[in-house]
C-alpha positions in Angstrom: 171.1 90.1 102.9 167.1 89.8 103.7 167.0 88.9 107.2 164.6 85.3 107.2 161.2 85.4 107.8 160.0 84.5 111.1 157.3 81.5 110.6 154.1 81.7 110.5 154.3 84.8 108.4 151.5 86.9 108.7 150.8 89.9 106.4 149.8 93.4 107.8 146.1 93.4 108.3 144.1 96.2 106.0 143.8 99.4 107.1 139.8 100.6 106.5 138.7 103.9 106.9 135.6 102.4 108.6 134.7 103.5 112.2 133.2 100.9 114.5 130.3 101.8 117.0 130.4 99.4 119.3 127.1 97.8 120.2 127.8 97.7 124.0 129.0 100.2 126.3 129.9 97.2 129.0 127.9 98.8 131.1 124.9 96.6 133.2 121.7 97.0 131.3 120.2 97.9 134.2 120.6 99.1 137.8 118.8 96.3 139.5 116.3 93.5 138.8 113.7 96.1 139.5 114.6 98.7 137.1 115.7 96.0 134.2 111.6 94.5 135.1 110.3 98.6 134.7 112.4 99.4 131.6 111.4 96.3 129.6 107.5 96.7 130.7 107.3 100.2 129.4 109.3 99.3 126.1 107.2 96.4 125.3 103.7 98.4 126.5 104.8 101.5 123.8 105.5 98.7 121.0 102.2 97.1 121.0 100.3 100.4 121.8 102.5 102.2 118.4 102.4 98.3 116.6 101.9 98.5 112.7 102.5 102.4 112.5 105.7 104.3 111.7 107.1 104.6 115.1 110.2 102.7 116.5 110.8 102.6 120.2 113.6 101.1 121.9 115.4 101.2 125.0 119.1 100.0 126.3 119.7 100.4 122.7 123.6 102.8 122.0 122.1 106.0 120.7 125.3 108.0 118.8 124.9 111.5 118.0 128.3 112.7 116.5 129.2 110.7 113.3 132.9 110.1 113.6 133.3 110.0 117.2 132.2 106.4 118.4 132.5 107.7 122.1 129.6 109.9 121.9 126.7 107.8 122.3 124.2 107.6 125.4 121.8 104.8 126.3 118.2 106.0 127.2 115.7 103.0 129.7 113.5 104.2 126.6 113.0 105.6 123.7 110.5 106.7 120.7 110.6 108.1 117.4 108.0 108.5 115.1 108.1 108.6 111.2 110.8 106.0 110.9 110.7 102.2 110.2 109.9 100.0 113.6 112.9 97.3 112.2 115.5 95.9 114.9 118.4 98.0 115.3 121.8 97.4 117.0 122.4 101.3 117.2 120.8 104.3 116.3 122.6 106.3 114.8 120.9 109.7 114.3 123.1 110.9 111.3 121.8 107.8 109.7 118.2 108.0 111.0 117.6 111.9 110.8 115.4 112.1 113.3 116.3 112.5 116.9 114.4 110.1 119.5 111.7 113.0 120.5 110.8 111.3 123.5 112.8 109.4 127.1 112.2 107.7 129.3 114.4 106.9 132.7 114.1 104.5 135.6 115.9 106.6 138.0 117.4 105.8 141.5 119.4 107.3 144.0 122.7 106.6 142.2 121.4 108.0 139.2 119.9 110.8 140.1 122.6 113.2 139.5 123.5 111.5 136.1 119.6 111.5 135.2 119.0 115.2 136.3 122.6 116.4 135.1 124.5 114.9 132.6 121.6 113.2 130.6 119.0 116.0 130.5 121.4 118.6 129.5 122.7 116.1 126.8 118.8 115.0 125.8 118.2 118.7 126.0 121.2 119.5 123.0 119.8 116.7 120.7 116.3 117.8 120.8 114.7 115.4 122.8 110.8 117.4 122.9 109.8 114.6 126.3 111.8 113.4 129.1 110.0 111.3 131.7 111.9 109.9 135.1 110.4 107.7 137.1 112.0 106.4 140.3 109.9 103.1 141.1 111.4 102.7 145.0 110.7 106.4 145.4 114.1 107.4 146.4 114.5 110.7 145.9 111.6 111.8 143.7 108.5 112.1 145.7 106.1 111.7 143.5 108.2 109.7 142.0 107.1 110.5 138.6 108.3 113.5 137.2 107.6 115.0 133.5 109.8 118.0 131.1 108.8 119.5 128.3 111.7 121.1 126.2 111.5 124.7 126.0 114.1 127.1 124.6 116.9 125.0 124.6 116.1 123.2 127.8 113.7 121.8 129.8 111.3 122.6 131.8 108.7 120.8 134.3 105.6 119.6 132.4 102.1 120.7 134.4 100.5 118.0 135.7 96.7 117.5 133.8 95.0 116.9 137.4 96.9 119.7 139.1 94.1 122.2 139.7 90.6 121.7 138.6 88.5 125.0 137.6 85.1 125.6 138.3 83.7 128.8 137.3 86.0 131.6 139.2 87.0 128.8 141.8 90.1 126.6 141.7 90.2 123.3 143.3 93.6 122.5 144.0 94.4 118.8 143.3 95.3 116.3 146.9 99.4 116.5 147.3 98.9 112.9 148.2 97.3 112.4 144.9 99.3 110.9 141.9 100.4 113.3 139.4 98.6 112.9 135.3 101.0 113.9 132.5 99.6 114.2 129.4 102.0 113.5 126.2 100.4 114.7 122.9 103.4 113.3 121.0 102.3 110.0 122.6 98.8 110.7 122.8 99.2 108.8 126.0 98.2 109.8 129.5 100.7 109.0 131.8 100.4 108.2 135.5 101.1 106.3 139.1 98.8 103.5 140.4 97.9 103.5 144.3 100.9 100.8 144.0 103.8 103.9 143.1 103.5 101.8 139.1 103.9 103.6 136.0 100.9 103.4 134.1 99.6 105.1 130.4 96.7 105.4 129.2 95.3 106.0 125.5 94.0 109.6 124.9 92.0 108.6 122.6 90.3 105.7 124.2 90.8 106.2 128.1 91.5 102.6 128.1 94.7 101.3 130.0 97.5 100.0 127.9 97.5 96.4 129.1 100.9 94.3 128.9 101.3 91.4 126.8 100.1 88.7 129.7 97.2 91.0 130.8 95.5 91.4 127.2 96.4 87.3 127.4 94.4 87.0 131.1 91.8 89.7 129.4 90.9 87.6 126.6 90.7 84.4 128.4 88.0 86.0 130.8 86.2 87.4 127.5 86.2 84.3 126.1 85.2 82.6 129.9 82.2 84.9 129.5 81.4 84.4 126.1 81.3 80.4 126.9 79.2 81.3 129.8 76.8 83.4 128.2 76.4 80.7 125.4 75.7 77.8 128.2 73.3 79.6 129.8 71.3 80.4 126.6 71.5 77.0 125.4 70.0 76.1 128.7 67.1 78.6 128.4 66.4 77.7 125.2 66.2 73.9 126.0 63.7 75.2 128.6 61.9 76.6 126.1 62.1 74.1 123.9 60.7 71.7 126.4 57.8 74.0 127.8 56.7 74.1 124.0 56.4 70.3 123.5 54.6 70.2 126.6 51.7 72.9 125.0 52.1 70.6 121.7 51.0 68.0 123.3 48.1 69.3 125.6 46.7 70.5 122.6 
């Protein structure tokens, strides 16, 4: 006899060949407020600058690079790929994508440095990464504290700064330690460097115009527009004057 079944009865769930990437490592997004702060900045400044072209950047976003192995992801600050729909994603998953981000970013400290100059660039280094930028915003260990690779050969190696040494003629004028180091990206066509305030900034190649955050082009356009109003008082004033200094000819005549 059938043993009874035991109530509620609840058939066997459905096996599925389907492998879940999770979209969280359960890892903090971000070492501190600090870092969170610099990682969103620079992923919000490269979406307006790359806005309405084929370019997708992210950042804090799983990036899996082995398709079957839902372990194997890694989570750059930053990210950017070009030729590929800008469309939210929950993961990138390069298999899916074909195209490997080409260019990182990191927010590095002092707990990450080992992680950031070991594990990650070696792995970065494997997929093909072409750019990987670290910038330590407390300068704790990277003085400057913004340092540039290039990928060369299977790995990377330190990008030359643009402002390193200036020629003139058969004399070279080496660049003020002290001095900020210029990295140019031709995949970004940016120009990437510190303030006098140790902040990351970029700059269009193109243009040599700073790339101005959301509320700055905000505060920008109000003092255009402040100036604009201003300009159109003060002719609406001269003209008045005019206007005035001609009725009084009118009627001397």
């Amino acid at each position: 006899m059938n043993a009874p079944l035991r109530w509620p009865f609840m058939p066997a769930p459905i096996k599925s060949n389907e492998i879940y990437y999770p979209e969280t490592d359960g890892k903090p997004m971000a070492e501190s407020d600090l870092h969170r702060d610099i990682m969103t900045y620079i992923i919000q400044l490269l979406q307006r600058f790359f806005m309405g072209r084929q370019v997708y950047v992210s950042g804090n976003l799983l990036v899996y690079f082995e398709q079957g192995n839902p372990r194997k992801s890694v989570a750059p600050d930053c990210f950017v790929v070009h030729g590929i729909d800008p469309h939210l994603r929950k993961t990138y998953k390069i298999w899916e994508e074909s195209k490997t981000p080409e260019v990182v970013f990191e927010v590095t400290s002092k707990s990450t440095q080992n992680e950031d100059l070991g594990k990650k660039m070696r792995l970065y280094a494997q997929l093909g990464v072409q750019e990987y930028y670290l910038y330590d915003p407390a300068a704790e260990y990277l003085q400057p504290s913004l340092r540039a690779f290039m990928l060369r050969g299977g790995g990377y190696v330190p990008m030359s700064p643009v402002d390193g040494e200036l020629a003139l003629g058969d004399v070279a004028i080496v660049a003020d330690p002290a001095e900020p180091p210029e990295f140019i990206s031709h995949l970004l066509g940016l120009r990437i460097t510190l303030d006098e305030m140790n902040q990351i900034q970029f700059y269009d190649v193109a243009s040599n115009q700073r790339l101005l955050s959301a509320e700055e082009a905000r505060q920008a356009a109000e003092i255009v527009a402040e100036d604009a109003k201003l300009r159109a008082e003060q002719a609406e004033v001269e003209n008045a004057r005019l206007r005035a200094e001609l009725a009084k000819l009118r009627g001397k005549q």
